[in-house]
C-alpha positions in Angstrom: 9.0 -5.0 -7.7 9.7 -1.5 -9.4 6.4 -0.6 -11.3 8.0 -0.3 -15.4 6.2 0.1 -18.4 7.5 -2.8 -20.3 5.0 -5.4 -18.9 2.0 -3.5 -20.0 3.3 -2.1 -23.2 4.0 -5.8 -24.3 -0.1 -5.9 -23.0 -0.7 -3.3 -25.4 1.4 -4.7 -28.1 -0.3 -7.8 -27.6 -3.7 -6.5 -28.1 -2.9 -4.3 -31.1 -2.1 -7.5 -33.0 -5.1 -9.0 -32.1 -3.6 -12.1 -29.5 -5.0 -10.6 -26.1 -7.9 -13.3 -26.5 -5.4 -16.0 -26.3 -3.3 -14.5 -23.3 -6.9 -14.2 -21.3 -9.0 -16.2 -23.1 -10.6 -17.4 -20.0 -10.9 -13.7 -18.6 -14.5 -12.3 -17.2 -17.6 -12.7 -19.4 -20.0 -10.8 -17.4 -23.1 -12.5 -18.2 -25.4 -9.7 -16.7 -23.6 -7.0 -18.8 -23.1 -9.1 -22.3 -24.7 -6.4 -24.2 -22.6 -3.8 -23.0 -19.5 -1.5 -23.7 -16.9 0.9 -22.1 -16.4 3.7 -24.2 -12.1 4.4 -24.5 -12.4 8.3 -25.4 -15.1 10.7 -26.0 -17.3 9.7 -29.0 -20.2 10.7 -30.6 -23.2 9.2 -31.0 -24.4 9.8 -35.2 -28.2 9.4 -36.0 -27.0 6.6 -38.7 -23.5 4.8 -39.4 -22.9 7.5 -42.9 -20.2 9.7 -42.2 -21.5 13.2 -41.9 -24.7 11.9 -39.8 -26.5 14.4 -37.2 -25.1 13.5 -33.6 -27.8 12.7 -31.3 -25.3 12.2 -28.1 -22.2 12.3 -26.8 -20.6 10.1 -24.3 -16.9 10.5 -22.4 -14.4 7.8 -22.0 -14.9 5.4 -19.4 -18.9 5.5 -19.9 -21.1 2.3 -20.5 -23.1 2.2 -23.9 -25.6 -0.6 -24.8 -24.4 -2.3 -27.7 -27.6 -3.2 -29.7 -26.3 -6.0 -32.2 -26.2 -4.0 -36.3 -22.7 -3.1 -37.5 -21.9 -1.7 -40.2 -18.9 -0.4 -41.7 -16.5 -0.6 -38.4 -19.7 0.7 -36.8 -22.1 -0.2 -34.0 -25.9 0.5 -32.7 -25.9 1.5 -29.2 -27.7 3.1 -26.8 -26.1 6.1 -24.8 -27.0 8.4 -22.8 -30.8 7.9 -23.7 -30.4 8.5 -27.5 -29.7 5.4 -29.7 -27.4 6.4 -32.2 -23.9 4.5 -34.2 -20.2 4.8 -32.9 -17.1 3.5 -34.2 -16.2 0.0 -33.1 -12.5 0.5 -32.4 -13.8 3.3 -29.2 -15.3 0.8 -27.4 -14.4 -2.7 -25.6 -17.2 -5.1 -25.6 -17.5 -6.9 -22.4 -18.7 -10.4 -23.8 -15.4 -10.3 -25.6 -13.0 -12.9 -24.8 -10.0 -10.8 -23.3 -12.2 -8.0 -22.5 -10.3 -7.6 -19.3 -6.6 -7.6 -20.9 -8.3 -4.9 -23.4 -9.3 -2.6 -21.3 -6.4 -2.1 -19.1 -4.3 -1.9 -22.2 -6.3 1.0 -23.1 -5.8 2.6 -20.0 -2.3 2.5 -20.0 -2.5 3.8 -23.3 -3.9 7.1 -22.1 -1.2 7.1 -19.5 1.6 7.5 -22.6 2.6 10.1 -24.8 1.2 9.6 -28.2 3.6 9.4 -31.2 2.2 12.5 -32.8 3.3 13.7 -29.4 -0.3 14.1 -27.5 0.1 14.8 -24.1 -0.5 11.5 -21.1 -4.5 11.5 -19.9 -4.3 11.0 -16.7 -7.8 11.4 -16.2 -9.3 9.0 -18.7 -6.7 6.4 -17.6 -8.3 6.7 -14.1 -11.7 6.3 -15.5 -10.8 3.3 -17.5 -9.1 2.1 -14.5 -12.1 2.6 -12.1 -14.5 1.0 -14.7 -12.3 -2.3 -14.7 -11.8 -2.3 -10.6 -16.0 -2.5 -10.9 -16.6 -5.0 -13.5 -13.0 -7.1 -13.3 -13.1 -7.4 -9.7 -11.3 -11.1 -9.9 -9.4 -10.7 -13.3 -5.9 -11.9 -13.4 -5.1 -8.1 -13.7 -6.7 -6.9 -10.7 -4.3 -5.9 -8.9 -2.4 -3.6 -11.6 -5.6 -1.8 -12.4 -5.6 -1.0 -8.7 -2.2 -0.1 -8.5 -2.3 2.1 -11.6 -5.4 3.8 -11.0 -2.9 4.7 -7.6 -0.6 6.0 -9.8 -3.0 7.6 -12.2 -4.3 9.5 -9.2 -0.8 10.6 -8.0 -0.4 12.4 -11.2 -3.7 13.8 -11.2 -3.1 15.4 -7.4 -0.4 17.4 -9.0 -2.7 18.6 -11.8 -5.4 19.6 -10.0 -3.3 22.2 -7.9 -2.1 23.5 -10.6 -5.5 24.1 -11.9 -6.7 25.3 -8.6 -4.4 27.6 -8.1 -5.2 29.2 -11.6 -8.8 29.3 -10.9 -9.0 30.6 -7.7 -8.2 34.2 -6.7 -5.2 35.6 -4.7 -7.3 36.0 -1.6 -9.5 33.0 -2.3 -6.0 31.0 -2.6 -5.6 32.2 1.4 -8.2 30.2 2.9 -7.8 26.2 3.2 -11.4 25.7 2.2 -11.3 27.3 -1.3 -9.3 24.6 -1.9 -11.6 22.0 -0.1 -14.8 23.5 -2.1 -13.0 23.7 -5.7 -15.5 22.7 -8.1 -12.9 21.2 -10.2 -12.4 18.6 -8.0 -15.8 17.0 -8.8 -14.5 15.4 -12.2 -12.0 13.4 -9.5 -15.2 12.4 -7.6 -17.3 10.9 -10.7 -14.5 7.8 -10.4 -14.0 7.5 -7.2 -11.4 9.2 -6.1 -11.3 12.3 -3.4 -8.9 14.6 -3.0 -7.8 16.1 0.8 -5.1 19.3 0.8 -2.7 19.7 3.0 -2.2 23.4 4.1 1.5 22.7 5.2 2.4 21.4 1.6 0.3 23.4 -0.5 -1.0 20.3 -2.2 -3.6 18.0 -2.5 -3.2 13.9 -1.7 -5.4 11.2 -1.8 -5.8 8.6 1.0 -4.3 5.5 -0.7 -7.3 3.0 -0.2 -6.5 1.3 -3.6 -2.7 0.7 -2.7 -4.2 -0.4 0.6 -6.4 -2.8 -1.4 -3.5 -4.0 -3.1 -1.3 -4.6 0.2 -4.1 -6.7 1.6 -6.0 -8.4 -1.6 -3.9 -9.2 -3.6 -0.3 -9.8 -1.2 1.2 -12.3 -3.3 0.8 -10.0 -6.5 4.2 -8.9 -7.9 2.4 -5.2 -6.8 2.6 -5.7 -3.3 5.2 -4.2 -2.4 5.1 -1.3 -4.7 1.4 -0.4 -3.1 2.5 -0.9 0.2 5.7 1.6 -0.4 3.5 4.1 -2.0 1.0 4.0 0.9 3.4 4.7 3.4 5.0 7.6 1.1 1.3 9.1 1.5 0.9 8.4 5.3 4.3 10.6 5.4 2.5 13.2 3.4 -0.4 13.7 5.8 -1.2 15.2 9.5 0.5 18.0 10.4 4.5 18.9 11.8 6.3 16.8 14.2 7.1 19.6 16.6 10.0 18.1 18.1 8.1 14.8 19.4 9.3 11.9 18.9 6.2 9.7 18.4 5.0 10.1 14.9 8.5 10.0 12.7 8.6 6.7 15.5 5.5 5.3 14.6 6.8 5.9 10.5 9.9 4.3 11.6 8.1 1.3 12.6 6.2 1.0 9.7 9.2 0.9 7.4 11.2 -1.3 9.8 7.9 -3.8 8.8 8.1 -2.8 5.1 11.6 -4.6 4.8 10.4 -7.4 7.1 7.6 -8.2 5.1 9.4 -7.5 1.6 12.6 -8.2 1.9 13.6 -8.8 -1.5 11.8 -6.1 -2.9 13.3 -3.2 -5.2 12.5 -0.7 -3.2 13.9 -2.4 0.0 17.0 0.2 -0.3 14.8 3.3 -0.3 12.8 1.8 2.6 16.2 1.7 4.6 17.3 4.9 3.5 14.5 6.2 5.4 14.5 4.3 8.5 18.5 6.4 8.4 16.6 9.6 8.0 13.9 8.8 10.8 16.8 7.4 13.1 18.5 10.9 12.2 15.3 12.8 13.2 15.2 11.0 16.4 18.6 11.3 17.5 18.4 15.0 16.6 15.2 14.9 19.2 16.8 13.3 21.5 19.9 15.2 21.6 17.9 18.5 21.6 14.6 18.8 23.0 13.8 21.8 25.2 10.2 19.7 25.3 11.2 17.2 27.6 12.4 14.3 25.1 16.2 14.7 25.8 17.7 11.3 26.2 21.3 11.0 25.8 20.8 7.2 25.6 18.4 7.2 23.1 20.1 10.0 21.3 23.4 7.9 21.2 21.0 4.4 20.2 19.8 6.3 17.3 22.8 7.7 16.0 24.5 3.9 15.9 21.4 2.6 14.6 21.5 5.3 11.1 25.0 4.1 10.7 24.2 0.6 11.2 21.3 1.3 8.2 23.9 3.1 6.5 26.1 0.1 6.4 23.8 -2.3 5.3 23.0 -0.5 2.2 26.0 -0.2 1.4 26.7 -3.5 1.7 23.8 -4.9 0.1 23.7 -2.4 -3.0 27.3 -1.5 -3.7 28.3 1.0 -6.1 24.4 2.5 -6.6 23.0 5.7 -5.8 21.5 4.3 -2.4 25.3 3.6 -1.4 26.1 6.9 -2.4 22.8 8.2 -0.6 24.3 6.2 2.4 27.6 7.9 2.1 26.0 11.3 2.1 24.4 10.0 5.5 27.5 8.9 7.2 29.7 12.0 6.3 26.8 13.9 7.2 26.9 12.0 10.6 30.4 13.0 11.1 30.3 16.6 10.7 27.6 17.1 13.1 25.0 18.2 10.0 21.5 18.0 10.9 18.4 17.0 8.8 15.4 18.4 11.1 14.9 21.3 13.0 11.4 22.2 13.7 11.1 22.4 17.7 14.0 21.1 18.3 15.9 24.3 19.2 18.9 23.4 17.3 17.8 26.2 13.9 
């Protein structure tokens, strides 16, 4: 299943009204943490619950307060951060509520979406909200989306934080691989659990995937399966080093999305998946055809070759008149001219 906003904006929608206890009324109670509270953006923490009271603390999104019973006004007694203070009610999401779950991941989709007043996505506090209900929601209904979007939230922050990097760090500091590695910046990823790798060949930084991983093997009947599993092998593309003209990594990739359509076959993204088993079975047939490394096969070449335009016709077949049938197209024409798609070490560029 394609990962859309609607299913979690009608979450959101759901809990603005005030009905997310009846959708999950039955959601975790946390007995051991009934006194407790994530925080949903930074807040501070006032001496007393008037409006202009001294701040004694401030706490980030995603933190846990104590909630210590008085309210007054919309406001709360908590402890945070070692200072007891009052915050407003609507910042936080009280874990003995009923629906706590459903509340929390609505806020962290929230944080995800441009604001009306036209505030800018935060990536970051989603993916601490995220990480805070992967720890305490372990067995919600909604498991496996907060682990799939706290994948997602972290794909968006990988982009971020080279652009950051790269602003921060000087021109000859930006010529060695372990500026990168040591960025400070990158601790602010590592207070929620996720780590950051760069990849000297891209110029960017990736993450390993162990939450879409999680999803794959956790939670395989979720309707986020397949969108984890996809995702995961889009990052084991991204990582290791060139090909060099050998045929046995972009065959072990082929592989892996040969099983992707086995094991999803009615899945959305099943037509991407073949589009690039064509693109592998391209890469190998170019290989094959080419090598001045010892691979040259004219057999395997020519098994290659029909096996692309076998892919080719099955999308076409089985998605008509979409872009992957155009995509397909592109392939086949491209087959027929003689264009190829890879050329590193394979003495054909």
């Amino acid at each position: 299943m394609k990962c859309g906003p609607l299913g979690l904006l009608l979450l959101v929608v759901a809990v603005a009204l005030g009905v997310a206890s009846d959708l999950s009324s039955d959601g975790p109670k946390n007995p051991d943490r009934a006194d407790q509270a994530v925080v949903l953006w930074e807040m501070r923490v006032t001496e007393t619950a008037a409006l202009r009271a001294k701040v004694v603390a401030t706490v980030d999104c995603g933190e846990m307060v104590t909630v210590l019973g008085p309210r007054e006004e919309r406001k709360a007694r908590v402890k945070a951060n070692g200072a007891t203070g009052w915050v407003h009610l609507e910042g936080l999401v009280e874990l003995s509520a009923p629906g706590a779950d459903a509340r929390l991941l609505a806020a962290a989709h929230e944080k995800e979406m441009p604001s009306h007043w036209s505030r800018e996505p935060e990536h970051l506090a989603a993916l601490a909200l995220y990480s805070r209900h992967m720890e305490i929601f372990p067995d919600s209904e909604y498991a496996a989306l907060a682990l799939y979007r706290f994948g997602q939230a972290a794909d968006r922050l990988a982009v971020e934080a080279i652009r950051e990097a790269e602003q921060q760090l000087t021109q000859e500091q930006r010529a060695y691989d372990r500026a990168y590695t040591d960025w400070q910046g990158l601790e602010k990823y590592a207070k929620w659990g996720l780590t950051f790798d760069y990849s000297h060949l891209g110029g960017y930084y990736f993450h390993g995937g162990a939450v879409y991983r999680k999803v794959a093997e956790r939670h395989g009947d979720s309707e986020w399966a397949d969108n984890a599993a996809f995702r995961l092998l889009e990052l084991v593309g991204e990582q290791g080093g060139g090909w060099e003209g050998h045929p046995q990594e972009p065959l072990k990739k082929l592989d892996l999305w040969a099983e992707f359509v086995r094991k999803y076959p009615r899945s959305e993204l099943k037509p991407e998946a073949l589009l690039e088993m064509v693109y592998l079975n391209r890469v190998l047939h170019e290989i094959h055809s080419h090598s001045t490394a010892g691979f040259a096969d004219p057999g395997k070449a020519e098994r290659r070759l029909e096996a692309a335009r076998t892919l080719c016709d099955t999308v076409r077949r089985e998605f008509p008149s979409t872009i992957f049938a155009a995509r397909a197209e592109r392939h086949l024409a491209e087959l027929a001219e003689g264009r190829h798609v890879y050329f590193f070490g394979a003495g054909i560029g």
